[in-house]
C-alpha angles and dihedrals in degrees: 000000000000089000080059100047084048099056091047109062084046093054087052092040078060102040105045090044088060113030102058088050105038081070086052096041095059095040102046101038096028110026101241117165112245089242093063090048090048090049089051090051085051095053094056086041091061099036086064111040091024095066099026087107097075092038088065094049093045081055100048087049100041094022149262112266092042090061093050094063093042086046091045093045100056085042092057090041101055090045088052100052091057085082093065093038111129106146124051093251103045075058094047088042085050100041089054094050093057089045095047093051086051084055084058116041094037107064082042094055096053093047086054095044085054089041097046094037116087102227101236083067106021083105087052095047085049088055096039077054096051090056095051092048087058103045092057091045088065099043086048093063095052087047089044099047088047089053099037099055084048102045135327087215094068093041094055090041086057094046083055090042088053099058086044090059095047082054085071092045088053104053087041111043102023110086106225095263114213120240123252097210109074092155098091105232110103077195092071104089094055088059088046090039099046087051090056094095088173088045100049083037085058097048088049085055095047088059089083097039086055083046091052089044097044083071092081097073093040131006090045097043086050103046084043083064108033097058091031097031092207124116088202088068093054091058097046090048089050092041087053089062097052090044092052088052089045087053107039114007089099091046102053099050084047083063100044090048097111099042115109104194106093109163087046091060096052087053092052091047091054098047082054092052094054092039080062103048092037086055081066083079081072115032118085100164133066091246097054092044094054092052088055088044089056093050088049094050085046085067094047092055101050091046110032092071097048086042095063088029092069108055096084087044089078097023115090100220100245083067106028094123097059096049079054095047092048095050090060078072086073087055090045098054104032087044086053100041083040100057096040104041096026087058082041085055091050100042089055101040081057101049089051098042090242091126084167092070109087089040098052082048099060083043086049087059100044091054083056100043086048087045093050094046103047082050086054092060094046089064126099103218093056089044089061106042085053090050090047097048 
């Protein structure tokens, strides 16, 4: 367990030291618009959630710590060829290997993080993970923004160097797991997975909770600078939500420990989320919008664990990484229809002077998401298949 949090805040350290400046890189040295970086972005973005699917259920057949590297590998490889990018489609090539090899060793990861993880804690080891992936997140801006104001080259090379190095980590620290399907038939997860009518009803759910939570690298960022037209403040508002999941990330899932409705809580964490975004209708000042991000982050913290957390609650474990690899489709889909309508909402809100709409919407679509999960506990058929794992 130690060997995967590991990896992980390297993998993050690599990830969020890349991503925020490649935009930056092929506008601003190759004059690109920002719609075709952001459809390039998109690309990788779907290479890698889109077909996530079938990576999970290559790794439950071949194994899980095999994909990894593969998936590692071609990760490594594709941020690292963004140092040598010159033309659009040596970009586009590079941006789908990285995103392909996403679509391999994450499913593969999460199956080994439910596998590894003793049940009574496995909550506790998902929210020990989310502060790590926060505190990388924020150690990777201060090393991204160094190497990129000195060249994009060695910052991409690093990105690449990162995952390498994740590759050691991998063949030293991660025990040969062995793989759940032995039938033979990588084919065999869509046809389980596809019969898992409360699976496939909680990652249509999900879809909501993964629009509401998408705000947070686009309508937010834009409404902070918009009404205080400073990009200082954005930082400070991102960076408060980092800081609230560092400090008490651990301490609220400790709280919540004994607490058995589950699906319930991830409503209620949603339906904070979207009270806290809803409250930007009325905040015009730093102070006031950091007190709505930390609500919002509150949210975060009381549904992220048990969301995770409920994935191999469903999956039986010979085809856990595919259950894994399916639910990235709710990622996929809330992440697209978030940042296109969501950027629609707030356009709009602003043309006909209604700046509370984007953000009633996202509170629209929390009560939902709380309604439908709290109707999901009351069923019988979720509730036995939690009582049974």
């Amino acid at each position: 367990m130690k060997w995967l949090l590991v990896l992980s805040v390297l993998m993050n350290m690599g990830f969020y030291a890349l991503i925020p400046y490649l935009t930056l890189h092929v506008t601003g040295s190759y004059g690109w618009t920002l719609a075709m970086a952001g459809l390039m972005l998109g690309v990788r973005q779907f290479s890698q959630q889109g077909i996530a699917f079938i990576g999970g259920m290559v790794a439950d057949r071949f194994g899980y710590k095999l994909t990894m590297i593969l998936g590692i590998f071609a990760r490594a490889t594709g941020f690292s060829a963004f140092a040598f990018c010159t033309e659009t489609w040596q970009f586009f090539a590079a941006a789908i290997l990285s995103g392909l090899g996403g679509s391999l060793f994450e499913p593969a990861m999460a199956a080994c993080y439910s596998i590894l993880a003793p049940q009574d804690i496995r909550k506790e080891v998902f929210a020990m993970r989310s502060v790590l992936n926060n505190i990388s997140m924020v150690g990777s801006q201060l090393i991204g923004t160094a190497l990129a104001m000195f060249d994009f080259y060695w910052l991409s090379l690093f990105a690449g160097a990162a995952y390498y190095v994740c590759i050691l980590f991998v063949m030293i620290g991660i025990p040969p797991i062995e793989a759940g399907n032995r039938s033979g038939k990588v084919t065999e997860g869509i046809h389980l997975v596809f019969r898992d009518r409360a699976f496939l009803m909680f990652c249509a759910i999900m879809i909501g909770y993964y629009y509401i939570y998408m705000q947070i690298f686009l309508a937010i960022p834009k409404y902070v600078e918009d009404v205080l037209d400073s990009k200082t403040a954005v930082g400070i508002v991102l960076a408060t939500v980092s800081v609230m999941v560092i400090l008490f990330q651990m301490k609220i899932t400790k709280l919540l420990a004994g607490q058995t409705q589950h699906f319930t809580l991830i409503g209620f964490g949603t339906l904070l989320m979207s009270i806290g975004m809803f409250l930007f209708s009325f905040s015009n000042t730093l102070w006031m919008i950091m007190i709505d991000v930390c609500i919002f982050s509150l949210g975060t913290m009381i549904s992220n664990p048990y969301l995770v957390d409920m994935v191999p609650r469903f999956a039986p474990r010979e085809h856990i990484g595919a259950y894994f690899g399916f639910s990235g489709y709710s990622i996929a889909i809330g992440g697209s229809i978030g940042t296109v309508l969501g950027g629609w909402m707030y356009d709009q809100g602003q043309v006909l002077h209604m700046s509370w709409l984007p953000w009633g919407f996202c509170l629209l679509i929390g009560m939902i998401v709380a309604w439908a999960m709290y109707r999901m506990e009351r069923s019988a058929k979720v509730s036995a298949v939690a009582k049974v794992m």
